[in-house]
C-alpha positions as CSV (number, residue, x, y, z in Angstrom):
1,X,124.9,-20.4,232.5
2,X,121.4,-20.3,230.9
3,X,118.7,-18.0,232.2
4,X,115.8,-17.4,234.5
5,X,112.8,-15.3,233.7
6,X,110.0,-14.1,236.1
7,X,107.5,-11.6,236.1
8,X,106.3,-8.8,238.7
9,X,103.5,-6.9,238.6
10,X,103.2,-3.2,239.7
11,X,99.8,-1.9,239.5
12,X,98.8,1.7,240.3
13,X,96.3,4.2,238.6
14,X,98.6,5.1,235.7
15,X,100.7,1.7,235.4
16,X,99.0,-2.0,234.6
17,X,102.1,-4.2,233.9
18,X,105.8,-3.8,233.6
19,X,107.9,-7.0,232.8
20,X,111.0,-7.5,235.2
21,X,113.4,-10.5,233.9
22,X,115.8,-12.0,236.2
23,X,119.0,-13.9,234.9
24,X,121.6,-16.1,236.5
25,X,125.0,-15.6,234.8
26,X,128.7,-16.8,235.5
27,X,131.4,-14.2,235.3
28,X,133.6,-15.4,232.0
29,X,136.9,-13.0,232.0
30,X,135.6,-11.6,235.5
31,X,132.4,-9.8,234.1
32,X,129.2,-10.4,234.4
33,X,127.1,-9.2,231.7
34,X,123.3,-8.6,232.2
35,X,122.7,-6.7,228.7
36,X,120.2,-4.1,230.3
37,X,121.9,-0.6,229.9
38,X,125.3,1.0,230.4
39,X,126.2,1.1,233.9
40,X,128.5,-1.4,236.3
41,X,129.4,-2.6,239.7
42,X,132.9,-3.5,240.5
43,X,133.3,-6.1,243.2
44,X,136.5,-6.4,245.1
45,X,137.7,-9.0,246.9
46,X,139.7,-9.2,250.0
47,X,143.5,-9.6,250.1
48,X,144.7,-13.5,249.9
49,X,140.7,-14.7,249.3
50,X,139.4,-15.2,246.1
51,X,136.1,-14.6,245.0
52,X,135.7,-17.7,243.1
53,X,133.0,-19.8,243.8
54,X,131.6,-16.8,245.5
55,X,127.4,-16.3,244.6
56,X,125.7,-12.9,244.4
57,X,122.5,-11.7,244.7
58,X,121.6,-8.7,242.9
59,X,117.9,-6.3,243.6
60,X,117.6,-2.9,242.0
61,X,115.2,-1.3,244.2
62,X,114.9,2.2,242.4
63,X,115.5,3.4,239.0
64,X,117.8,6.1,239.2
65,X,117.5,9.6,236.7
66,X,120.2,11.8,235.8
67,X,119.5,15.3,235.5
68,X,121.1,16.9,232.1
69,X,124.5,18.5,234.4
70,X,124.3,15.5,236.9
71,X,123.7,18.6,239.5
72,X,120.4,16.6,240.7
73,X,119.5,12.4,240.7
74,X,116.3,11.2,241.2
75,X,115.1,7.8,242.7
76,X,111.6,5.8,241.4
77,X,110.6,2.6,242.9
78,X,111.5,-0.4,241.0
79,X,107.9,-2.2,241.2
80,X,109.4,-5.5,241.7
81,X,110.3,-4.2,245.5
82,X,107.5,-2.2,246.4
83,X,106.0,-4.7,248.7
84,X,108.7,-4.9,250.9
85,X,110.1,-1.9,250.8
86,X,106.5,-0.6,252.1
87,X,106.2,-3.7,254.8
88,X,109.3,-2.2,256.3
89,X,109.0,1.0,256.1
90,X,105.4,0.7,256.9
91,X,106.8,-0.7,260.5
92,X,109.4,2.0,261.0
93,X,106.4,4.8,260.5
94,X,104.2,2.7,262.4
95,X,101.7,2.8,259.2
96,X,99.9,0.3,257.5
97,X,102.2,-0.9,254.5
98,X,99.8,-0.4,251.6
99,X,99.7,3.1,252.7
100,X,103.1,3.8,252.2
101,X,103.9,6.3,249.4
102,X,107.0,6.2,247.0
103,X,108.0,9.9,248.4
104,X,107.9,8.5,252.0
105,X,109.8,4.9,251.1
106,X,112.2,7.1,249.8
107,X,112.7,10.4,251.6
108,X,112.8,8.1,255.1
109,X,115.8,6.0,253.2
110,X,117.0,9.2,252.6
111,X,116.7,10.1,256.6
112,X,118.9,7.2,257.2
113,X,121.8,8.9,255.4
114,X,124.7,10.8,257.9
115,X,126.8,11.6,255.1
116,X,124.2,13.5,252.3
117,X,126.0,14.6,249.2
118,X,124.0,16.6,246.4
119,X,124.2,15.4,242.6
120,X,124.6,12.4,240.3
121,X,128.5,12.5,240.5
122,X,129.0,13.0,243.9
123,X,131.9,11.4,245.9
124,X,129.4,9.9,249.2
125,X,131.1,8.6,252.5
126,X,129.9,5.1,253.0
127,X,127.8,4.5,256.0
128,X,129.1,2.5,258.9
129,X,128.6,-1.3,259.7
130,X,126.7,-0.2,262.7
131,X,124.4,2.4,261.2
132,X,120.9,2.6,261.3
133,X,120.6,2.0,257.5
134,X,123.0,-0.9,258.0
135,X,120.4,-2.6,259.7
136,X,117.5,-1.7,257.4
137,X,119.3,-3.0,254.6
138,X,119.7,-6.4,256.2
139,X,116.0,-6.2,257.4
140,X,114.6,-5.5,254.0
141,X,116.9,-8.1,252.4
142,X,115.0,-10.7,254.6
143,X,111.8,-9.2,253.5
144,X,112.6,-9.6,250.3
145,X,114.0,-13.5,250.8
146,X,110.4,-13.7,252.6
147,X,108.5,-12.7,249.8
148,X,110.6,-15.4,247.7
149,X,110.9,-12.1,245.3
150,X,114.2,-13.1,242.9
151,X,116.9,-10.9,241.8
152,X,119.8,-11.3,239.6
153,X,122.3,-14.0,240.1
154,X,126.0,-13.8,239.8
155,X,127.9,-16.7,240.3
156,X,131.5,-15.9,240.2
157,X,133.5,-18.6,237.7
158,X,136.3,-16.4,237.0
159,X,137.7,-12.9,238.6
160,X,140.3,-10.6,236.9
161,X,143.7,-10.3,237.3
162,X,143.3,-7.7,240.5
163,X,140.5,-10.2,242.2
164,X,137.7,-8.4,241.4
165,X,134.7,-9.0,239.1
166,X,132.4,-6.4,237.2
167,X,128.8,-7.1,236.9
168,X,127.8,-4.8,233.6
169,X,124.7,-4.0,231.4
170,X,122.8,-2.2,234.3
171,X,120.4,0.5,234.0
172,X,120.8,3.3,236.0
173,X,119.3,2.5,239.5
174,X,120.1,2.0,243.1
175,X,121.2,-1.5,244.0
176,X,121.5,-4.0,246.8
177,X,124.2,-6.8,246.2
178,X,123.9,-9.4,248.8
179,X,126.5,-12.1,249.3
180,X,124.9,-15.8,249.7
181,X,127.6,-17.6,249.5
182,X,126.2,-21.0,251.8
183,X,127.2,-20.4,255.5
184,X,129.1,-22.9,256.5
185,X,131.1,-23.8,253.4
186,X,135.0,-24.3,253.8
187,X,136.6,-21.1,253.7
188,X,134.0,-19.3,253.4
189,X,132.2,-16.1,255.4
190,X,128.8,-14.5,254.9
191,X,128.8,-10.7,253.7
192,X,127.0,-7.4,255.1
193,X,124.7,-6.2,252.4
194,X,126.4,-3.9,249.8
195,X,124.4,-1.2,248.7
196,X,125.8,1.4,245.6
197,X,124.1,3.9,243.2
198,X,125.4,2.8,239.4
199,X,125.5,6.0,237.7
200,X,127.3,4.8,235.7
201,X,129.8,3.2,237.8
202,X,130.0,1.7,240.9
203,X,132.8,0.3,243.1
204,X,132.0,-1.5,245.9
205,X,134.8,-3.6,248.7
206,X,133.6,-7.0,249.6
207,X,132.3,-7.1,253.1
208,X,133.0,-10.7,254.0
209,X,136.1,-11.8,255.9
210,X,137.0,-14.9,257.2
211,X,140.5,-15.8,259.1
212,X,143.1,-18.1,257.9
213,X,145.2,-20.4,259.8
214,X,148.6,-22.4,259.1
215,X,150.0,-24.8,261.7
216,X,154.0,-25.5,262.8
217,X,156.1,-27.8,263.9
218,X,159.6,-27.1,265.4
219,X,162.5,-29.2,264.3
220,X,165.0,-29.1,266.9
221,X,168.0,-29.8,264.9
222,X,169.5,-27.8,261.4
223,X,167.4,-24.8,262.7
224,X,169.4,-22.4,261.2
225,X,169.3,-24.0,257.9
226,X,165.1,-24.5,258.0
227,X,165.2,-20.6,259.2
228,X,162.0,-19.6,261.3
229,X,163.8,-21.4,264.4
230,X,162.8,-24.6,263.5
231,X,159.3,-23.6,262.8
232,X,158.2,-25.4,259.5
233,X,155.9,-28.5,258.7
234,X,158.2,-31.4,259.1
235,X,160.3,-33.0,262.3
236,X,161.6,-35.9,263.8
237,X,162.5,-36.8,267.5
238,X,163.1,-39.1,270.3
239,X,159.8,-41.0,271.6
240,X,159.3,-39.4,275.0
241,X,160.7,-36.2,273.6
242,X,158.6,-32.6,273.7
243,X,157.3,-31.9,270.1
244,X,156.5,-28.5,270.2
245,X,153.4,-27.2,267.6
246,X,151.7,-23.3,267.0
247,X,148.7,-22.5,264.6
248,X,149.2,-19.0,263.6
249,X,146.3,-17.1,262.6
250,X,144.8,-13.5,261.9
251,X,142.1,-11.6,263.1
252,X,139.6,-11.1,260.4
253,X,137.7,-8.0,259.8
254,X,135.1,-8.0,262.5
255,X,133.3,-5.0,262.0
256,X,129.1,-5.6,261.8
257,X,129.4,-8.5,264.4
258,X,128.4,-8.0,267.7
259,X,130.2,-11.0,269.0
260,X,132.9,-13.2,267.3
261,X,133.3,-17.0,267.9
262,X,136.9,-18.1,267.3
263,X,137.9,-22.6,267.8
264,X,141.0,-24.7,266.9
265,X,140.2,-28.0,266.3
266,X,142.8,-30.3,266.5
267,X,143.5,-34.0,265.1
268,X,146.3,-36.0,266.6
269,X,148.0,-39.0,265.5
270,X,147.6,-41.6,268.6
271,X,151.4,-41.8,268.7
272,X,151.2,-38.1,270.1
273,X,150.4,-37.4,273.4
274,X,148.3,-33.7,273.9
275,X,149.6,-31.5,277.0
276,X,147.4,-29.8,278.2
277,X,148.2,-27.2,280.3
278,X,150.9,-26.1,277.8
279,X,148.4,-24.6,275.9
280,X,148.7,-20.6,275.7
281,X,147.5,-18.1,273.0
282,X,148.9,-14.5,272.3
283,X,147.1,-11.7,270.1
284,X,150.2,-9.6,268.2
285,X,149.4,-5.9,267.4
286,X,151.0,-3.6,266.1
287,X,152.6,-1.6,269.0
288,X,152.1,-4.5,271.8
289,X,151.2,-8.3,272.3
290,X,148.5,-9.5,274.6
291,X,148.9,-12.6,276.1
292,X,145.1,-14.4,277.1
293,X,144.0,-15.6,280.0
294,X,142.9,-19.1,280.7
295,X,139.9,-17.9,281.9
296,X,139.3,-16.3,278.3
297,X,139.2,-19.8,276.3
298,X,138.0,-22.9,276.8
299,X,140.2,-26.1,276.0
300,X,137.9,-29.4,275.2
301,X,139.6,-32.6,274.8
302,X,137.9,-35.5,272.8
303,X,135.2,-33.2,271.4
304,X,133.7,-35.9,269.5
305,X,134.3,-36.2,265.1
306,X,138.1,-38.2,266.2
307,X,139.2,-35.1,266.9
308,X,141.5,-35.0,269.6
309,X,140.8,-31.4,271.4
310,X,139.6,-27.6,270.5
311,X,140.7,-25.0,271.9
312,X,137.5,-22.0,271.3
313,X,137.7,-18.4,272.5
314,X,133.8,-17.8,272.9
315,X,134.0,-13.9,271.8
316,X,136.8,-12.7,270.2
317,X,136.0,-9.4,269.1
318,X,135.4,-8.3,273.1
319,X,139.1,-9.0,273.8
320,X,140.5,-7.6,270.5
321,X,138.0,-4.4,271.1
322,X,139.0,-4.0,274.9
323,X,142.8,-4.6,274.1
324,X,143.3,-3.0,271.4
325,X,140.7,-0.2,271.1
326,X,141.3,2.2,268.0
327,X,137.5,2.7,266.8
328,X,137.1,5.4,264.4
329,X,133.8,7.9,264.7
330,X,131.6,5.2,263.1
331,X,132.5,2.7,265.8
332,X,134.6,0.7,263.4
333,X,137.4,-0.9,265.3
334,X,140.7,-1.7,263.5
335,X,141.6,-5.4,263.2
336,X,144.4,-8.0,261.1
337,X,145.6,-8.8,264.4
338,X,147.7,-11.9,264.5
339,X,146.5,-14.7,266.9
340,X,149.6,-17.5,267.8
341,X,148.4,-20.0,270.3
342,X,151.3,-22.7,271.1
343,X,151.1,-26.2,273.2
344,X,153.1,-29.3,273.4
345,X,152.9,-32.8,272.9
346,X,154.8,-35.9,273.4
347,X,156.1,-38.5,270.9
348,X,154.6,-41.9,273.0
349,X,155.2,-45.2,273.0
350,X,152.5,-45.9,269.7
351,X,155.3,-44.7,267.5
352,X,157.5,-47.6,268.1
353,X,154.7,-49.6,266.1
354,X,155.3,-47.4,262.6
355,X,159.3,-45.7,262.5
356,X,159.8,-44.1,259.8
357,X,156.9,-43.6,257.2
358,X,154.4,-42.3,256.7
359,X,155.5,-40.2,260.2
360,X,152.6,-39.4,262.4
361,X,150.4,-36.6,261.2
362,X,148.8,-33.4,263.5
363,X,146.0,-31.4,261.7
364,X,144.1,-28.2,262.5
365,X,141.3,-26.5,261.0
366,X,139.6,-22.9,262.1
367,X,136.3,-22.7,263.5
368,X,135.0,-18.9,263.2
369,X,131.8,-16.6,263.3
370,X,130.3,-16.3,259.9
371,X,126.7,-14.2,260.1
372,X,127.3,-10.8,260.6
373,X,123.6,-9.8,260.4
374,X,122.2,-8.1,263.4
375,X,120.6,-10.9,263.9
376,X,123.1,-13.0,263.4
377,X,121.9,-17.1,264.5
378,X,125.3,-18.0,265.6
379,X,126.5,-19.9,262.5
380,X,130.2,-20.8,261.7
381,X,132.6,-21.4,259.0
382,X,135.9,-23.0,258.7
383,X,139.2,-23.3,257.1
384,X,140.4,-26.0,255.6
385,X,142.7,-28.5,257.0
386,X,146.1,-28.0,257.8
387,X,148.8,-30.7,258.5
388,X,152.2,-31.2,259.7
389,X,153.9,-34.2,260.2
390,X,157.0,-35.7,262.2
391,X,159.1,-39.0,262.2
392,X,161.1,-41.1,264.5
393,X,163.7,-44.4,263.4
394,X,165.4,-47.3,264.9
395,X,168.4,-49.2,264.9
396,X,168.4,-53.0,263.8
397,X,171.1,-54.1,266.4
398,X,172.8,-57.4,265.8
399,X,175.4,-59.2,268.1
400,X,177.8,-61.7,265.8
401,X,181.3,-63.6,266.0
402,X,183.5,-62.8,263.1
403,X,182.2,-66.4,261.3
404,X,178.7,-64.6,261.9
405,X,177.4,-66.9,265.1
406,X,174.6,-65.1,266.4
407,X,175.4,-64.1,270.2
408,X,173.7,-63.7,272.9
409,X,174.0,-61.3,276.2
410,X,176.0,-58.7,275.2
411,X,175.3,-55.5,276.8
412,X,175.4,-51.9,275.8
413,X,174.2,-49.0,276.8
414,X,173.6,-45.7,274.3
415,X,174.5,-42.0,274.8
416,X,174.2,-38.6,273.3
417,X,177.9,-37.7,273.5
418,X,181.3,-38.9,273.0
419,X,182.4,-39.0,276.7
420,X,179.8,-41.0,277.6
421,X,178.1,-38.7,280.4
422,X,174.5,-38.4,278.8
423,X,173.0,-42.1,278.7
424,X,170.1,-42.1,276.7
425,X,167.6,-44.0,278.6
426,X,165.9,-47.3,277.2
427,X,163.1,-49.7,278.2
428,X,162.6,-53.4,277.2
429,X,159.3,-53.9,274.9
430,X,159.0,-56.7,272.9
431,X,160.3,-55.9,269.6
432,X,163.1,-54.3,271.4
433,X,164.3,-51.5,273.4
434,X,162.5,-48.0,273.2
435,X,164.1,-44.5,273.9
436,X,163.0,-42.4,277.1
437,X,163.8,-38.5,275.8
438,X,164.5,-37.2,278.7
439,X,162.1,-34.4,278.5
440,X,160.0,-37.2,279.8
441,X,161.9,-37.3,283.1
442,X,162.4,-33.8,284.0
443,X,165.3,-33.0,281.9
444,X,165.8,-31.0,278.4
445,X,165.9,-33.4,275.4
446,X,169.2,-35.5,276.1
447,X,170.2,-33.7,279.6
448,X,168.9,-33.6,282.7
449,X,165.4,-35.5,284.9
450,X,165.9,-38.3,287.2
451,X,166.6,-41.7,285.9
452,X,163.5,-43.9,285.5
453,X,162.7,-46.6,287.4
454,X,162.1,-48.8,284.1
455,X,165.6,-47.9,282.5
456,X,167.3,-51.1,281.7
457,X,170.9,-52.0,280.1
458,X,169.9,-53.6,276.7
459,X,171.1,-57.1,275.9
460,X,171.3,-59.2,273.0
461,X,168.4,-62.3,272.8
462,X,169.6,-65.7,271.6
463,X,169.4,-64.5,268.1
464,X,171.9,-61.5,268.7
465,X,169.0,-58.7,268.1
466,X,169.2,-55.9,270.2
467,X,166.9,-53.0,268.4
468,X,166.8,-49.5,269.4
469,X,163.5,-47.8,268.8
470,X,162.7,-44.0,268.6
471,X,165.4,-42.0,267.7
472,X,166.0,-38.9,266.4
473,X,168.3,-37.6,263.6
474,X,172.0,-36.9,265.2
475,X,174.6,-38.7,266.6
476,X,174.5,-41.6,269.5
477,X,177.0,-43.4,271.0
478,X,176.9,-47.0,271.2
479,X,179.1,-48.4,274.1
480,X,179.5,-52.2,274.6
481,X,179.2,-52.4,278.5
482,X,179.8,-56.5,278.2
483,X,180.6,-58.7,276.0
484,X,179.3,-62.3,276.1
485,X,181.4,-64.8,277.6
486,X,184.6,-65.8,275.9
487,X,184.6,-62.5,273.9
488,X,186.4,-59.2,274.3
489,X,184.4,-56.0,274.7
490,X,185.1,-53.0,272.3
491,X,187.0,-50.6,274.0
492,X,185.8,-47.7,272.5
493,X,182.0,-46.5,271.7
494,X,180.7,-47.1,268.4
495,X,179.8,-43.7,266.6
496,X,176.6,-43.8,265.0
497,X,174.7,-41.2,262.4
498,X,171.3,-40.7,261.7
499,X,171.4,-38.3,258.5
500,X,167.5,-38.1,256.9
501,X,166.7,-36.1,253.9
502,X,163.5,-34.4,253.7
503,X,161.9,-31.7,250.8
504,X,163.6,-28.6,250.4
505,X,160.1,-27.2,250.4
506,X,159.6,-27.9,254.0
507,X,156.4,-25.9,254.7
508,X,153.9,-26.5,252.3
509,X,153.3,-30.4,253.4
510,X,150.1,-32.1,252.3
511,X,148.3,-34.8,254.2
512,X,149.6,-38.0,253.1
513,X,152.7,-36.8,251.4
514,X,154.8,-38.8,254.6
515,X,154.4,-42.0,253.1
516,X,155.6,-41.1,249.6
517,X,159.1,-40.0,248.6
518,X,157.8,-36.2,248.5
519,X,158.7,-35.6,252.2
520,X,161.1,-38.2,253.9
521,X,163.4,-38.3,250.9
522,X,166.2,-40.4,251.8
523,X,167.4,-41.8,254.7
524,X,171.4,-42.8,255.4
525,X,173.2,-43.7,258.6
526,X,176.7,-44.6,259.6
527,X,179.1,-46.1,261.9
528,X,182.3,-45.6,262.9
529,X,183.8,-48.9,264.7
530,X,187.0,-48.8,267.0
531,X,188.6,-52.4,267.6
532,X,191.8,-54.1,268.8
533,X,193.0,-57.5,268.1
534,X,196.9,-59.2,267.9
535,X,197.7,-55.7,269.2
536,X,196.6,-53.7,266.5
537,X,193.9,-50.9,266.3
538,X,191.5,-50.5,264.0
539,X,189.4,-48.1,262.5
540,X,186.1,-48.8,260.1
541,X,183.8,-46.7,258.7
542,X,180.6,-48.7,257.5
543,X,178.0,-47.3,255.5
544,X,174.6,-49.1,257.1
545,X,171.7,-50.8,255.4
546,X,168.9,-48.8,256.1
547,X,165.2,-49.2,255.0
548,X,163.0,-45.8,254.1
549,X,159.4,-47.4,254.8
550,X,160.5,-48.9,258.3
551,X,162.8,-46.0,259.0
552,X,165.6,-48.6,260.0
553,X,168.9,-49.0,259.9
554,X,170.8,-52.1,260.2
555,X,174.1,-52.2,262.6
556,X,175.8,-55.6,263.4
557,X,178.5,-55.5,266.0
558,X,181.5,-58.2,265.4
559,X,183.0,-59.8,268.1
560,X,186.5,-61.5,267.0
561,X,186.7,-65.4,268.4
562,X,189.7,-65.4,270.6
563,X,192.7,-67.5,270.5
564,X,194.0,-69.8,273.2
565,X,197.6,-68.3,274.9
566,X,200.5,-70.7,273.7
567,X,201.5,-73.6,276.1
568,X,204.7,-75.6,276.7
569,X,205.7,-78.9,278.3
570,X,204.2,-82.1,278.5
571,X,200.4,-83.3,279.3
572,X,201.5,-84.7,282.6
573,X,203.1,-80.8,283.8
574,X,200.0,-79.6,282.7
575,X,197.7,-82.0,284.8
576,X,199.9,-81.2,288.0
577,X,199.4,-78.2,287.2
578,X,195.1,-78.0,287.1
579,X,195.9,-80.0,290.4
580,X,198.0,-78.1,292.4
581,X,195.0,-75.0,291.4
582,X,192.4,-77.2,292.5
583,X,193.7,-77.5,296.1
584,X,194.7,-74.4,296.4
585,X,191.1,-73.2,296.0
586,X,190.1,-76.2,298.6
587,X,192.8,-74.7,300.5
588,X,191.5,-70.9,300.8
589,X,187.5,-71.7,301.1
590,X,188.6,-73.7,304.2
591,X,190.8,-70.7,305.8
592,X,187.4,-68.6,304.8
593,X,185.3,-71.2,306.6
């Protein structure tokens, strides 16, 4: 990745110039190569987060000697840091920094140490994320940044097969590996300093952690053959019915932070309607759950960027430390907690304008603390987006004689079972009539709640178009209430099924997928129709017309055109006849009079 050279001068009595090249190298095969000696660092990465893309500072502050039986190692200032290391430790002896000897820079390092091993090959306990020397690392570090003094560069391009990188050709030395990796960044989270002796090698676990997050939907039909109970990234429902949505997360490593900022932010398709006081969040532990109160996050609506609300938990690690408190002698708590928070919506009225695709889409992305410094300025990383969509259709009603005259006012109401108990409420709009769920009104999906007001028996206009709008997959009844004058009504409901097809991979969706044929695969509906005419009954079953984009399916209900009864006698009998009813009416409105 080409190279960068600079030069530092340390002068003292016995020393007039020593040359210090810097380079910045990618990591081909998942090793860095800086050509200098015969030693290496191994990098880890977390579980599930790759290192790629991932940038590296690297300082050698001393030069490290072996003794012959590696019994003894000795530590010399690499010149290139002497002036910060002796404008830091300078402060910490209260003594002016040019003052500061090599023997004192190193022997109060040294001070700094609670777990002192002897010898070059010695296994040493790693200090904790709280230590003093924790801090002076990170305070040096900034010294150094201060000082614009440069250090090698890793940028990480490739990793091995176990996640890990290995930055080779080192000399012998003690070494500060800082993670710069811009704050901020998408999936991304700042690192504690590293700090490792290689002689000759070195393995070191990356310090940064950052949380993940995945967001659900729950069908409410088929859940036993989507698994999860329902839970996935795809559904479709009833406009006014409950859609029911959880982001499931994890609590990252938080050790090093003193507090821990933790936000949902939330995008919603204007045909959803937010609930708010649905909202609840649950931490998941090992050996118990802990359920939040609301008085432990905060839930904004409209918080500006079209998103539609975030929910934040201002300090997350004080409720993860407080409820589930298992800190080890270093102070290090133990966390992969999983965070579920769960609300509602409601599929509104919007959706009537856009059945079928592309659905309407719900997105979520993790806001979360990412400076673990002791100083840490309050900045934040986030996740990516992640998306989940659901669907609703409609019927294309049509009212026609059997020599396909369009007609108008017949009535019919729909239901959600065969005995015709469970009406499934409609109001007028103007491209039709829209469903009412009846989670809307106090009841559970199709049972239950108080009737509303606007509920209205649909009719068919003067072009025999009655559409239903906002329905769910299943089966509905269709009952003809009324048929238009001169026409016999069906006796018997018409039984009608909605049967979409959607990916087999139903939780890995991608944002846009619902208006391609990669989600909503298919769509098929169909109707069985009961009649009787000249005293026969009859049974069809019609495969309808539907359309994918619109989400529609077309039904046309046929009323037969009905035969006069058969007469007999002459004109004259039947004019008597037509007489003799008119005065009898005349004859019974007077008696009423």
């Amino acid at each position: 990745m080409g190279q960068m050279s600079s030069i530092n001068a340390f002068a003292d009595e016995n020393t007039q110039s020593i040359v210090d090249v810097k380079a910045e190298v990618g990591t081909p095969g998942g090793v860095a190569n800086l050509g200098r000696g015969s030693a290496q660092i191994t990098i880890s990465g977390n579980m599930g987060q790759t290192l790629v893309g991932k940038k590296f500072n690297v300082y050698k502050l001393f030069d490290a000697e072996n003794s012959a039986k590696l019994e003894s190692i000795n530590y010399t200032i690499n010149p290139t840091y002497k002036t910060p290391l002796q404008n830091v430790v300078g402060k910490k002896l209260n003594k002016a920094a040019a003052q500061v000897t090599e023997y004192e820079i190193i022997d109060y390092i040294q001070s700094l140490n609670t777990n002192k091993v002897e010898g070059a090959n010695a296994d040493q306990t790693l200090e904790g994320r709280y230590s003093d020397f924790r801090y002076f690392v990170e305070e040096l570090r900034d010294e150094i940044k201060k000082l614009n003094i440069k250090g090698d560069v890793v940028n990480v391009s490739e990793t091995k097969a176990d996640n890990s990188i290995v930055i080779s050709g080192l000399d012998y030395g003690y070494y500060v590996v800082d993670e710069v990796t811009a704050v901020g960044d998408t999936h991304s989270a700042s690192s504690l300093c590293m700090v490792n002796t290689a002689n000759p090698n070195a393995d070191v676990q990356i310090k940064s952690d950052y949380p993940s997050v995945t967001k659900k939907i729950q069908e409410d039909d088929n859940k036993d053959s989507i698994g999860n109970n329902g839970w996935n990234d795809i559904g479709d429902y009833e406009i006014g019915q409950t859609v029911s949505y959880k982001f499931e997360s994890n609590v990252p490593n938080m050790n090093g932070y003193d507090t821990y900022y933790y936000a949902w932010h939330d995008k919603m398709d204007e045909a959803l309607t937010f609930k708010k006081d649905t909202v609840s969040i649950v931490i998941e532990g090992k050996n118990k759950n802990y359920t939040l109160n609301p008085s432990e996050f905060n839930i904004v609506e409209n918080p500006g960027n079209g998103e539609t609300f975030k929910v934040e938990i201002l300090d997350l690690k004080a409720i993860v430390d407080r409820e589930f408190n298992n800190k080890n002698a270093l102070g290090e708590n133990e966390y992969g907690q999983n965070v579920v928070l769960r609300f509602d919506a409601t599929l509104n009225d919007n959706a009537a304008n856009d059945t079928g695709r592309p659905g309407f889409e719900n997105d979520v992305k993790l806001e979360f603390s990412n400076n673990p410094d002791g100083d840490g300025n309050g900045s934040t990383g986030e996740t990516p987006w992640d998306t989940v969509v659901c669907f609703t259709f409609k019927i294309n009603g049509l009212k026609v004689n059997d020599h396909n005259l369009e007609l108008e006012g017949a009535k019919f109401r729909l239901y959600s079972d065969k005995d015709c108990k469970n009406e499934v409420y409609v109001k007028k709009s103007p491209d039709g009539y829209i469903v009412i769920n009846r989670d809307s009104i106090g009841g559970t999906d199709h049972i239950g709640g108080t009737k509303p007001q606007d509920a209205v028996e649909m009719v068919s206009n003067a072009d025999g178009v009655f559409n239903i709008i906002g329905l769910d997959q299943g089966t509905y009844w269709l009952k003809e209430t009324d048929a238009p004058d001169g026409y016999r009504p069906l006796l018997d409901p018409i039984e009608i099924n909605v049967v979409p097809t959607y990916t087999t991979d139903r939780n890995n969706y991608i944002k846009g997928d619902g208006a391609t044929d990669k989600t909503l695969k298919t769509l098929e509906a169909t109707a069985k129709i009961k009649s009787f005419y000249s005293g026969i009954f009859n049974t069809e079953d019609l495969n309808l017309t539907t359309d994918l984009n619109e989400g529609s399916m077309n039904l046309t209900v046929v009323n037969k055109v009905g035969t006069k009864l058969p007469i007999t006698g002459s004109p004259m009998t039947l004019l008597m006849v037509s007489l003799g009813t008119g005065i009898m009416t005349y004859s019974i409105r007077r008696k009423k009079n």
